[in-house]
NUMITOR-153944 format. One record per residue (C-alpha): residue in one letter; chain; x, y, z. Coordinates in Angstrom, 3 decimals, decimal comma, padded with zeros to 6 digits. Layout:
# residues N
<rec A A <X Y Z>>
...
END
This chain:
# residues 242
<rec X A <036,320 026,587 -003,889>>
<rec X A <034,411 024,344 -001,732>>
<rec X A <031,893 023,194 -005,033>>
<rec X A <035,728 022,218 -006,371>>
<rec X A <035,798 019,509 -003,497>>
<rec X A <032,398 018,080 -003,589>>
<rec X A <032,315 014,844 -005,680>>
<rec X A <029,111 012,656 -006,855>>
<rec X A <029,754 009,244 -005,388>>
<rec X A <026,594 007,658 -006,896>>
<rec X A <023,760 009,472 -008,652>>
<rec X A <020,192 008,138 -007,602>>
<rec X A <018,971 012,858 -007,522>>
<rec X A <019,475 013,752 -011,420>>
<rec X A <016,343 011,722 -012,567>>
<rec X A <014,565 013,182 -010,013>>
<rec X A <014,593 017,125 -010,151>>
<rec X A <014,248 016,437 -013,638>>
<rec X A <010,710 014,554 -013,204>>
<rec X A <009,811 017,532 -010,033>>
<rec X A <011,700 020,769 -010,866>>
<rec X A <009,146 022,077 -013,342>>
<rec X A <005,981 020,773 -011,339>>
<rec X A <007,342 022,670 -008,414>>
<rec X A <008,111 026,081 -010,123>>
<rec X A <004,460 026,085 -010,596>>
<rec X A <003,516 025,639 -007,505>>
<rec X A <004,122 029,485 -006,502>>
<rec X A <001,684 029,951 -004,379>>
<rec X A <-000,581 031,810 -006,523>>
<rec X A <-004,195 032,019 -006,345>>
<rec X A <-004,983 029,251 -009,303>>
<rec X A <-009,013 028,890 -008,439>>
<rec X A <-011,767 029,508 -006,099>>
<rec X A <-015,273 028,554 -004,471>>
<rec X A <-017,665 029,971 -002,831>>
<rec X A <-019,720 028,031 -000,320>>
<rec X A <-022,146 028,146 002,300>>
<rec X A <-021,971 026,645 005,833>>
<rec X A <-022,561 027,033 009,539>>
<rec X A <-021,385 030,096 010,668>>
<rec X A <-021,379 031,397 014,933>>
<rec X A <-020,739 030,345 017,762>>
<rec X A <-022,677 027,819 020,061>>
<rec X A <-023,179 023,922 018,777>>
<rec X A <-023,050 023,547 014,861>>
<rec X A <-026,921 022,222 014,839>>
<rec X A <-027,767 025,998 016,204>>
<rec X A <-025,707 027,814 013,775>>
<rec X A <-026,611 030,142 010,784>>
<rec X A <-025,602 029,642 007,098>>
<rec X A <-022,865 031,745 006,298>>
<rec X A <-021,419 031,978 002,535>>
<rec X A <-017,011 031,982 002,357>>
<rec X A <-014,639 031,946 000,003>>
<rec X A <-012,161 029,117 -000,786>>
<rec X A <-009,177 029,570 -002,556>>
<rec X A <-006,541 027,107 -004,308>>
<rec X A <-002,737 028,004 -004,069>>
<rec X A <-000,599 025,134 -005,427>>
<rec X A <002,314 024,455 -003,466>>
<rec X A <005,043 022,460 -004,570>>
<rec X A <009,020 022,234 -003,401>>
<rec X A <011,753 019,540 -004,349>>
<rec X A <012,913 019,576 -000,715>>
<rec X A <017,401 018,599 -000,680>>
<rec X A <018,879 018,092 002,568>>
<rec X A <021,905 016,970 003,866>>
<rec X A <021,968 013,856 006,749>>
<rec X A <025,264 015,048 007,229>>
<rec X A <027,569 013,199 009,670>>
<rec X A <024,345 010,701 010,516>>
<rec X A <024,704 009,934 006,670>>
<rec X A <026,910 006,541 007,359>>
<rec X A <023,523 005,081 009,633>>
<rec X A <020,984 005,314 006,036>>
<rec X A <023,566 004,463 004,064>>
<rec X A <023,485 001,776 006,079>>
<rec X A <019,697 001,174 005,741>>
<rec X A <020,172 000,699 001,570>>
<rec X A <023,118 -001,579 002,020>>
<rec X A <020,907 -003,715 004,313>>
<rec X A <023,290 -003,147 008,167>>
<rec X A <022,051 -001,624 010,722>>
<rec X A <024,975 000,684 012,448>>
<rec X A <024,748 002,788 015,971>>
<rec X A <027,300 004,606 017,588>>
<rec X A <028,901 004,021 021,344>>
<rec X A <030,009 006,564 023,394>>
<rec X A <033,941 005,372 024,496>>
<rec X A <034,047 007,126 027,761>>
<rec X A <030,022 005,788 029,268>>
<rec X A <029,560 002,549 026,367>>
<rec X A <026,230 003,752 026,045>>
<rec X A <024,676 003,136 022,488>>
<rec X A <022,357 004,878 020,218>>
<rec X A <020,261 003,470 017,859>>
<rec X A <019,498 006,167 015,694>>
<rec X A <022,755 007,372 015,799>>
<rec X A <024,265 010,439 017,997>>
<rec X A <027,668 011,801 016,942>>
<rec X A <028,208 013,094 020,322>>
<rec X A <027,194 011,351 023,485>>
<rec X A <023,790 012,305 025,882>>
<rec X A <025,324 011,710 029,471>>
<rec X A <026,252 014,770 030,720>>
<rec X A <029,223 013,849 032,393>>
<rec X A <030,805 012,360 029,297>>
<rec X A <030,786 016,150 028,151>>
<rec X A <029,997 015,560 024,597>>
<rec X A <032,131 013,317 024,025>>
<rec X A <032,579 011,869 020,228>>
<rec X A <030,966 008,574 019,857>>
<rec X A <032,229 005,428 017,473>>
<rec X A <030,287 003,637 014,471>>
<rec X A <029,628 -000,057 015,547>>
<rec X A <027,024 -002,412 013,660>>
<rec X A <023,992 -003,597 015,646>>
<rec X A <022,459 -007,045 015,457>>
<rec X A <019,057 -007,528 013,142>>
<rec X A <016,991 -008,261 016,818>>
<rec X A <015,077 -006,003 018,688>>
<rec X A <012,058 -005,654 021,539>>
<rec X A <008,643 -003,381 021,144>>
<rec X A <009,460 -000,973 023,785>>
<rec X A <005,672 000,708 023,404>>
<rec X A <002,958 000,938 020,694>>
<rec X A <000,547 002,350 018,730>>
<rec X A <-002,080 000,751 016,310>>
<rec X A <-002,705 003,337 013,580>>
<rec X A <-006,117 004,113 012,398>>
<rec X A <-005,607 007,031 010,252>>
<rec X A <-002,433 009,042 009,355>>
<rec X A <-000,790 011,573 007,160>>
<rec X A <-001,414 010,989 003,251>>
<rec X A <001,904 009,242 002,708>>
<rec X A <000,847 006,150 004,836>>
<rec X A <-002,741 005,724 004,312>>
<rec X A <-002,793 002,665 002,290>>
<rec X A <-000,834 000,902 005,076>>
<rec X A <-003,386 001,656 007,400>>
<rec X A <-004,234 000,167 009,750>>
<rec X A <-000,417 -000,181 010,729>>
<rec X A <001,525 -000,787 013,880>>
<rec X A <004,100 001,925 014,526>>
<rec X A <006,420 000,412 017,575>>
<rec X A <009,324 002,129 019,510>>
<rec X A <011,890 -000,822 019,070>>
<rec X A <014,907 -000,963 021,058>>
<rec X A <017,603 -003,016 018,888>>
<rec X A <019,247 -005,615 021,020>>
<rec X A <023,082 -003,697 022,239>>
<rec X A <021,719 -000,291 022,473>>
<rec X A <020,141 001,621 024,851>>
<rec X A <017,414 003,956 022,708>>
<rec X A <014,825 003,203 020,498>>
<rec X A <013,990 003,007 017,272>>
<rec X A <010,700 004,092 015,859>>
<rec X A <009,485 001,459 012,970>>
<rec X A <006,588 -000,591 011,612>>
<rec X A <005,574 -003,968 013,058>>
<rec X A <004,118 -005,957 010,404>>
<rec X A <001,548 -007,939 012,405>>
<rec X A <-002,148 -007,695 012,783>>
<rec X A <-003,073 -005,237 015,520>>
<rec X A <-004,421 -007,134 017,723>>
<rec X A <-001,077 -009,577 017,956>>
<rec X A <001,329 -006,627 019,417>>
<rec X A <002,458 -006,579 022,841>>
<rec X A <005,152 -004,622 024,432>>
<rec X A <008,170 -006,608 025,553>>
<rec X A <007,621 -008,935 021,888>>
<rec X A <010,640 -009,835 020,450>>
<rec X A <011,188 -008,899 016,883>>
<rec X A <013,280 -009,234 013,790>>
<rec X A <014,363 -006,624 011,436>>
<rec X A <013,973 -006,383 007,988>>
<rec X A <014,232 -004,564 005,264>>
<rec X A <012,095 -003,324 002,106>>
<rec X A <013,172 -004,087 -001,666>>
<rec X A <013,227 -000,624 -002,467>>
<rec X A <015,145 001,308 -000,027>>
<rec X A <015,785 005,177 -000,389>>
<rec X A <017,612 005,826 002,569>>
<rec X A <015,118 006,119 005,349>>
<rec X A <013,830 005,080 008,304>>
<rec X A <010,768 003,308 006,298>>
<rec X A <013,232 001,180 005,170>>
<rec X A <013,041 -001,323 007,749>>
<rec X A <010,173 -002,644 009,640>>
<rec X A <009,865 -005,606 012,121>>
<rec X A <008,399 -008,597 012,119>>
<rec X A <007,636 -010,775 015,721>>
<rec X A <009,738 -013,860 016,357>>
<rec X A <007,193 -016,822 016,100>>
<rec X A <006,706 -018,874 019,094>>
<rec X A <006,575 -016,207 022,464>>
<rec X A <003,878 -016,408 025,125>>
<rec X A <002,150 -013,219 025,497>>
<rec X A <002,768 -011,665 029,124>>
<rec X A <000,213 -012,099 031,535>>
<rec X A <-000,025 -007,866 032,429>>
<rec X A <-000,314 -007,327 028,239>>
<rec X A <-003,377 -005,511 026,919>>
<rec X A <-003,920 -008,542 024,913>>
<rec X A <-005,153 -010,237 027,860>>
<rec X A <-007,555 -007,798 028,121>>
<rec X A <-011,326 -008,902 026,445>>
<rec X A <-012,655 -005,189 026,563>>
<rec X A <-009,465 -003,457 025,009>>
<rec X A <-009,510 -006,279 021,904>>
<rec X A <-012,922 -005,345 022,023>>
<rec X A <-012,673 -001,736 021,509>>
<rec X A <-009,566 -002,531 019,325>>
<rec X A <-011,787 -004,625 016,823>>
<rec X A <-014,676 -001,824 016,719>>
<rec X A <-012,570 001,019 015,705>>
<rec X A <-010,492 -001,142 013,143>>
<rec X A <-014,148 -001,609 011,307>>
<rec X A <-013,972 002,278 011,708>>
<rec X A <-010,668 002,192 009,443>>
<rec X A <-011,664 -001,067 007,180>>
<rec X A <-014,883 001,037 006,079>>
<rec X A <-013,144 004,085 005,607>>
<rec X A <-009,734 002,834 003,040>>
<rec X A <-012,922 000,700 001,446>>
<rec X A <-014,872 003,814 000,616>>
<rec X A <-011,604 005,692 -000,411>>
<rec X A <-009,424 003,245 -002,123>>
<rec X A <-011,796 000,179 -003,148>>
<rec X A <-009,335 -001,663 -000,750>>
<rec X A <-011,091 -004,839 001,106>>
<rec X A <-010,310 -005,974 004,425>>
<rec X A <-009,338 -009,662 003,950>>
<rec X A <-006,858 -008,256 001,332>>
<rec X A <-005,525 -005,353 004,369>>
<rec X A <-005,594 -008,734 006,559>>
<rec X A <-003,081 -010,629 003,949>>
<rec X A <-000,655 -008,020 004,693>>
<rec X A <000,102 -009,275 008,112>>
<rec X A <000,627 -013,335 007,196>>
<rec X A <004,284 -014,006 006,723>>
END
């Protein structure tokens, strides 16, 4: 009875578990191949150790993951249709950015909160410079991944900074925009800086031996997508002129 409810709105899944759905039944889990391989074996430092000989094994894994957003679903809708939506709590006015359906403050007592639309303008709230990362993301390294709180609301936003690394500072004013392709995620949007703003005299920026150590582990990263991907650094570098 409940199937007899549910209606396709738009269809962007079909193509998909058609491409995955047979690639993931074979990833059962199954022992597919094996090694065998020698290497330090004991306790103590690995210089001191013994050769030991172990056993690798493959197991392909595969899944076509479906999940619901459920009643967030209006805020990523949001994200392909280019707006950016929060809600507000009606009894406190405080507002979330990701959304909440139900409000934080404890004495609004859960209360329901309301869909409003949120300004493209934000801050860097805090920051990280990313030198390595999951598989998914390392072609964009080195990256800036920045908590941004979007002007009207009172939480942040986690989101990419396109700007070279050494150019970030928290308190930076920032503009959001969003990718060509969008899917319906947070990677969606990213930031950019707003041209123009003095860097604050207690920033890290202002700090020789941080941009220092900043610059010597970036050559860390540069060396490392170079041996991996062919990619050079003045091309990684082009990424961050706009």
């Amino acid at each position: 009875m409940a199937d007899e409810k549910i209606k396709i709105v738009k269809d962007e899944s079909t193509s998909i578990y058609k491409e995955w759905e047979t690639w993931a039944r074979k990833g059962n889990f199954r022992v597919e191949g094996y090694q065998f391989i020698k290497g330090p074996c004991g306790p103590g430092k690995i210089e001191d150790a013994k050769m030991g000989e172990f056993m690798l094994v493959n197991r392909p894994h595969g899944a076509l993951y479906t999940h619901s957003y459920g009643l967030v679903s209006k805020f990523f809708k949001g994200l392909i249709e280019k707006t950016l939506y929060g809600t507000r709590c009606p009894v406190c006015g405080t507002t979330y950015c990701p959304p909440r359906m139900h409000c934080w403050n404890p004495t609004c007592k859960v209360a329901e909160t309301e869909w409003v639309e949120l300004p493209l303008k934000g801050e860097v709230h805090t920051f990280s410079v990313m030198l390595f990362s999951a598989d998914a993301f390392l072609e964009m390294l080195p990256f800036v991944l920045a908590y941004v709180q979007i002007e009207g609301s009172d939480t942040t936003v986690p989101m990419q900074v396109i700007t070279a690394p050494t150019e970030v500072f928290v308190g930076q004013k920032v503009e959001i925009k969003f990718r060509d392709k969008r899917m319906g995620e947070l990677m969606d949007m990213y930031a950019v800086p707003i041209k123009g703003q003095k860097v604050p005299e207690d920033s890290c920026l202002n700090n020789p031996e941080y941009l220092k150590d900043m610059e010597r582990d970036l050559q860390g990263t540069y060396a490392y997508l170079e041996k991996r991907f062919g990619m050079k650094k003045e091309d990684i570098e082009k990424r961050w002129k706009r």
